[in-house]
N, C-alpha and C positions, 0 to 999 in steps of 0.2 A: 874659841879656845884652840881650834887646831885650825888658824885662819891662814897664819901665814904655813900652810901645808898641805893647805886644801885646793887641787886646778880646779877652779872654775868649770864646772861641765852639766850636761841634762842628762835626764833621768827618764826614760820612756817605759813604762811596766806594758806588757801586752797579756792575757789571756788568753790561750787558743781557743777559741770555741769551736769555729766551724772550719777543720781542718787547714786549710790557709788562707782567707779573707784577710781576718784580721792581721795576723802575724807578716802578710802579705804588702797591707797596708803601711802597717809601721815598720816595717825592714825600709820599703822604699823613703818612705820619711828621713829616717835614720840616716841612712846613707849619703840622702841628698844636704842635711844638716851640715855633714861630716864634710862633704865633698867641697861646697859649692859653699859654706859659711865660716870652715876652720872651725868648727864647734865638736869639743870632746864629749862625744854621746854615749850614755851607756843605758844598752837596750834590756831589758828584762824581761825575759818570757819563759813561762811555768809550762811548756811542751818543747822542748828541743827534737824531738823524734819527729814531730809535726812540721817541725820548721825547715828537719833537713829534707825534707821533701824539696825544697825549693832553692835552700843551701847546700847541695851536695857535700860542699866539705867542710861541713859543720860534722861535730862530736859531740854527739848527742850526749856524751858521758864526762866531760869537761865541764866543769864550774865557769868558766871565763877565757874566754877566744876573741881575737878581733878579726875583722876581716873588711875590708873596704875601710877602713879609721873608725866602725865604731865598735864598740866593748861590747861583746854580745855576751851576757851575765844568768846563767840559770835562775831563776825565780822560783827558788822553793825558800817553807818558812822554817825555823826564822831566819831574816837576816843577819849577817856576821857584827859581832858586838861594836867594830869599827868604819860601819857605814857612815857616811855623811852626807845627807841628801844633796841633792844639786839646785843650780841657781834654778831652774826649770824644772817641774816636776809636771809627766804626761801620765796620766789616766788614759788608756785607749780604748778605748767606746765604754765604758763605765766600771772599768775593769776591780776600783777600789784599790787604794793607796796602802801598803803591807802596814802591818798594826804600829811596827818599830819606826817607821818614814815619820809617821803622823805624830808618834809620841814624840819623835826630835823636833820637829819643826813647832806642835805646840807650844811646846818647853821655851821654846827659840823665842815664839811669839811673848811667852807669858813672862819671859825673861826683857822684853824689848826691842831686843832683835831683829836684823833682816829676816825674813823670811823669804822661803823661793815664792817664783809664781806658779801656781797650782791650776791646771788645766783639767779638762775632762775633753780630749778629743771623742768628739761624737760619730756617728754615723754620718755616709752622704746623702743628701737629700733634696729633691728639686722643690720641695715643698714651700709654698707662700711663708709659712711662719718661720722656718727656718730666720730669716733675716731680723726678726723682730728677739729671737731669743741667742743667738750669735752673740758672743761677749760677755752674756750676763752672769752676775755673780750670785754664788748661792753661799750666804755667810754660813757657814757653820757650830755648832752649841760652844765650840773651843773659841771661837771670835775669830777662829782662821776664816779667811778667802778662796772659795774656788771657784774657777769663771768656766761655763761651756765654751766650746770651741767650734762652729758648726762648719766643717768644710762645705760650699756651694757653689753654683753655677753665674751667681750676679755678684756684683762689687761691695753691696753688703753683709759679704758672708765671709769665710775664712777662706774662701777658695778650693782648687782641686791640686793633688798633686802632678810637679809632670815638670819631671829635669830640665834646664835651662838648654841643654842642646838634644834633647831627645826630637821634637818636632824635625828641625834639618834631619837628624840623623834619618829618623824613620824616611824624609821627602827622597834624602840620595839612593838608598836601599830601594825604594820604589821606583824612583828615575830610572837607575842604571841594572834595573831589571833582574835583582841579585834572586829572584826566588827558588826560578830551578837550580840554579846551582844548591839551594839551600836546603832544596826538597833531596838533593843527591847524596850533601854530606849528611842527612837523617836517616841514609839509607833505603830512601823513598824511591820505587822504582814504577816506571808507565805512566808518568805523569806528563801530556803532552802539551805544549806551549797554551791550547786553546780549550783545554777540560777546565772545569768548574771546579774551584779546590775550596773546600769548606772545614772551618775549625770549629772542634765540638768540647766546653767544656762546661757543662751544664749539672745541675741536680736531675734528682729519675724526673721521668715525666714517660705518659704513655704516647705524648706528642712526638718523639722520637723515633719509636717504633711506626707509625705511621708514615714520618719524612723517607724514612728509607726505603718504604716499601715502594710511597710514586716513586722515588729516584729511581731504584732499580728499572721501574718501569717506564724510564722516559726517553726523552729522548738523545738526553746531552750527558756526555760522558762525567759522570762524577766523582771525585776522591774526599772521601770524608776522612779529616787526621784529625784521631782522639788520645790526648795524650791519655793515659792509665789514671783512673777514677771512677768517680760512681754514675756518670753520665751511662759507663755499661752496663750496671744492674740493668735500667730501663734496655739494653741492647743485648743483653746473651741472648736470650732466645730467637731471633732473628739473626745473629751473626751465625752463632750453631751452639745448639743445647748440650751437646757432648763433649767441648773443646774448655778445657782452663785458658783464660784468655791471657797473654801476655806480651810488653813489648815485641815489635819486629815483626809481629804475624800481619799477616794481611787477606782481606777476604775478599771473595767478588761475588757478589749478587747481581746480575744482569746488565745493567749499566753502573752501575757503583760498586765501586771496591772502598774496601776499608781498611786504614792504615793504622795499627794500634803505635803508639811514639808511648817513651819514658814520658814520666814529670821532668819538669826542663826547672834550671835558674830562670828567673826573672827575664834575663835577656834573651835567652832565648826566646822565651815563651813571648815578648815583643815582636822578636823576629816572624816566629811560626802566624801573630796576630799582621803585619806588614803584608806577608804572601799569599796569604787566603782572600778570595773573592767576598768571601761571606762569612761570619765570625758568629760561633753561637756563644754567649758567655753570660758568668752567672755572678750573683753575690754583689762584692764594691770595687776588689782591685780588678779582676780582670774585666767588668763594664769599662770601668774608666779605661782600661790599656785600648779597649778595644775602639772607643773613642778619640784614642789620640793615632790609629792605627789607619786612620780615613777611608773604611772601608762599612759595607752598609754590615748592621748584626742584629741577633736576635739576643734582646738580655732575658736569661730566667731568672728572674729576680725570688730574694732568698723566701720560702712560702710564712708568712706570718696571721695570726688567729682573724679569724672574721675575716680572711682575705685583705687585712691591712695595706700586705702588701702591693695590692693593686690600684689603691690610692698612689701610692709612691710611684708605680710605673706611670697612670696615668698625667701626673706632676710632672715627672720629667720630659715626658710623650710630646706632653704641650710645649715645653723650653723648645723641645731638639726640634719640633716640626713647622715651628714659627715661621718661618721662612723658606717650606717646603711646600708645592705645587697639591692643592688639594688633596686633590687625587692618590698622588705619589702616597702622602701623607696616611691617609684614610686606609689606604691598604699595607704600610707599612705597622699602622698605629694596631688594626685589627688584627694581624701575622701575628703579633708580638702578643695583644690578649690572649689572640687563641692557645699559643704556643703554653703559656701561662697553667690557661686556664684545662690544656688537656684534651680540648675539642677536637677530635681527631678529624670529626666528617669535613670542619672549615678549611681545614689549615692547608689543604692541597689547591684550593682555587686560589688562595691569600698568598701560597707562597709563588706559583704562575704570574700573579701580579705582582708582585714583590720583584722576580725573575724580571720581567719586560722592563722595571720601572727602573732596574740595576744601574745601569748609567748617570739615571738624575740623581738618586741615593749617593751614587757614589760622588759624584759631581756637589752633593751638598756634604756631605761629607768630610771630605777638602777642608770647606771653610769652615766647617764647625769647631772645631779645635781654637783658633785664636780667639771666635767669638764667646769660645766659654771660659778661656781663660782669664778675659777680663782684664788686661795687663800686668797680672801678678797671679801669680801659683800661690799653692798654698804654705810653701816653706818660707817664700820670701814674705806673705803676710804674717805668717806667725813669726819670724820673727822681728817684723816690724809691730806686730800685737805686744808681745815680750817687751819693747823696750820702751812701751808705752805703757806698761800696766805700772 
C-alpha cells in the first residue's frame, strides 16, 4: 500500500545486554552495510546510554540520529503507528522481533505478499555444529520464515566481521610504527620504544590481580592500558584501596605502571588493539578486533553455566592453534584456560612461556587473519545469503 514510498532498507533490532558486546557487534555490521554496500540501515537499540559509550556523539536522548549512513532508531515499545519493516529484518543474537514488526509482516504474509527476510544473527562460535545449523530455518506458528545466521571461522558458516580495508589499514599503522606516537596523543607518558605495553579489557577475574603482582616484580618494564570498566573491580585493591579510580591517572607498582585511558569509539579502541604487544580481551567484538590486530592475546571469554563456556574457548583453541608449533601452542592454550578459570598459582610460569614463545605467537599471528577469513567476511556473505533466500 505504501510501496511506491517505501526506500528499500534493513532493519537491525539490537538488545544491550552486556554493556557493549552486542551493540558493539551490530554497530560494526551496520556501518560496514552502509559503507561498503549502499544499503539504507536502520539500527535499533533499546540502550542508547550503553551505546554511547562507544558513540561518543550519540544522544542518548534523541529518537533517531544517523551517523556513518546508518539510522540509529531508539528501540523502545511501542513502535510509531507508521513503521514499515524493511526488506531485511536482523534479530541480533535472539534479541525477538517488536510485537508491531511481526504483526505487519504476518498480515503481509497472510495477505500474499513479499515478505522481508527474517534472520536471527547468532553468536560467534568455533564450534563443529555451528556449520551444520548456519542457514537453517525455523518456520514459525504464523507460516512466517526465520533462518539462523551463524557468523564462523570456516566457509560453511556466515563468516566474521572485518572491513574490506581494515587488514591493510591495521598492516601500515604497524609498519610505519605509529604506536608511540599514539601512546603520546592518549596522553600516555614513559613509555619507552622497548617496554612491554599490554591492553586490558576483560570481565573481573582474580587472575588479574595476580598478573600484576609478577609484573611488578619482574624483570621487564611494563605498561598496562585499561581503558575504564569492570576489568578494575578485579584491580582497585592492588592499584590502591583509597583512590576513586579515574581516566588519566596512572600508577606505578615496581616495574609496572598503570595507565587508566576513557572508553574510546570503535577506532580507536582498534588503534589502542594494533599498539600493544599483548591484548587481553573479552566477550565477541573485542576477541575478534583483537584477532584482526595480529598480535598474541588472552580472551576472557563471557562466563556461562556449567562452565559452557570453556567448551567454546577450547573450539576455537583448536581452529587458532592448528598450525601453531606444539609447544608454542600448549602453553598459549593453557595461559588462556588458566586465565579463565582464575588459577592464580599456574598462570605466572604459563605466562613466562607465553613471554619467550611472543615472536612465534606473534609471527602466527600475522597469518591468522586471511586464514579465518576465508575469502569473504561476514557482510559480504550475508548479503550474498539475502539475495539467495
Amino acid at each position: 500500500m505504501h510501496s511506491h514510498t517505501h526506500t528499500p532498507h534493513w532493519d537491525i533490532f539490537c538488545a544491550v545486554v552486556d554493556n557493549y558486546g552486542d551493540i558493539g557487534v551490530t554497530w560494526r555490521l551496520a556501518k560496514q552495510l552502509a559503507k561498503e554496500y549502499g544499503l539504507a540501515v536502520n539500527l535499533w537499540v533499546d540502550d542508547l546510554a550503553s551505546f554511547g559509550h562507544i558513540l561518543p556523539a550519540l544522544d542518548p536522548k534523541c529518537p533517531s540520529q544517523t551517523f556513518e549512513g546508518v539510522c540509529i532508531k531508539h528501540w523502545d515499545l511501542p513502535l510509531s503507528q507508521d513503521y514499515l519493516p524493511g526488506e531485511v529484518l536482523i534479530e541480533a543474537f535472539a534479541c525477538e522481533l517488536p510485537p508491531e514488526v511481526l504483526g505487519k509482516i504476518t498480515k503481509a504474509h497472510q495477505a500474499g505478499n513479499k515478505v522481508p527476510v527474517w534472520l536471527n544473527l547468532e553468536y560467534l562460535s568455533a564450534e563443529d555444529w555451528i556449520e551444520g545449523c548456519h542457514g537453517l530455518p525455523s518456520l514459525q506458528r504464523s507460516g512466517l520464515k526465520k533462518q539462523f545466521y551463524f557468523p564462523g571461522f570456516t566457509n560453511k558458516t556466515g563468516g566474521l566481521i572485518c572491513e574490506s580495508d581494515l587488514l591493510a589499514t591495521r598492516q601500515h599503522w604497524q609498519e610505519t610504527q605509529q604506536r608511540l606516537n599514539y601512546f603520546t596523543q592518549l596522553g600516555l607518558s614513559g613509555i619507552a620504544a622497548d617496554d612491554t605495553v599490554i591492553s586490558l579489557f576483560s570481565y573481573e577475574t582474580a587472575s588479574l590481580e595476580a598478573l600484576c603482582q609478577h609484573w611488578s616484580q619482574g624483570k621487564q618494564r611494563i605498561h598496562l592500558l585499561v581503558p575504564i570498566g569492570r576489568s578494575l573491580n578485579s584491580l582497585a585493591t592492588f592499584i590502591d584501596p583509597q583512590q576513586d579510580l579515574a581516566p588519566g591517572q596512572r600508577f606505578c607498582h615496581g616495574k609496572l605502571t598503570i595507565h587508566l585511558l576513557p572508553m574510546t569509539d570503535q577506532q580507536g579502541y582498534d588503534r589502542l588493539l594494533w599498539s600493544c604487544d599483548v591484548n587481553i580481551v573479552r566477550g565477541e567484538d573485542s576477541f575478534l578486533r583483537a584477532q584482526w590486530a595480529a598480535k598474541p592475546f588472552i580472551w576472557h571469554i563471557y562466563p556461562q553455566e556449567e562452565d559452557y563456556h570453556l567448551i567454546k574457548l577450547e573450539a576455537f583453541m583448536a581452529l587458532y592453534c592448528h598450525n601453531l608449533a606444539p609447544e608454542v601452542a600448549d602453553a598459549w592454550k593453557a595461559l588462556n584456560i588458566g586465565f579463565n578459570q582464575g588459577s592464580q598459582e599456574a598462570l605466572l610460569p604459563l605466562w613466562q612461556q607465553v613471554i619467550t614463545a611472543h615472536a612465534a605467537l606473534t609471527q602466527h599471528a600475522q597469518k591468522w587473519p586471511d586464514e579465518a577469513i576465508n575469502d569473504a567476511d561476514l557482510a559480504t556473505r550475508l548479503v550474498q545469503f539475502v539475495k539467495n533466500s
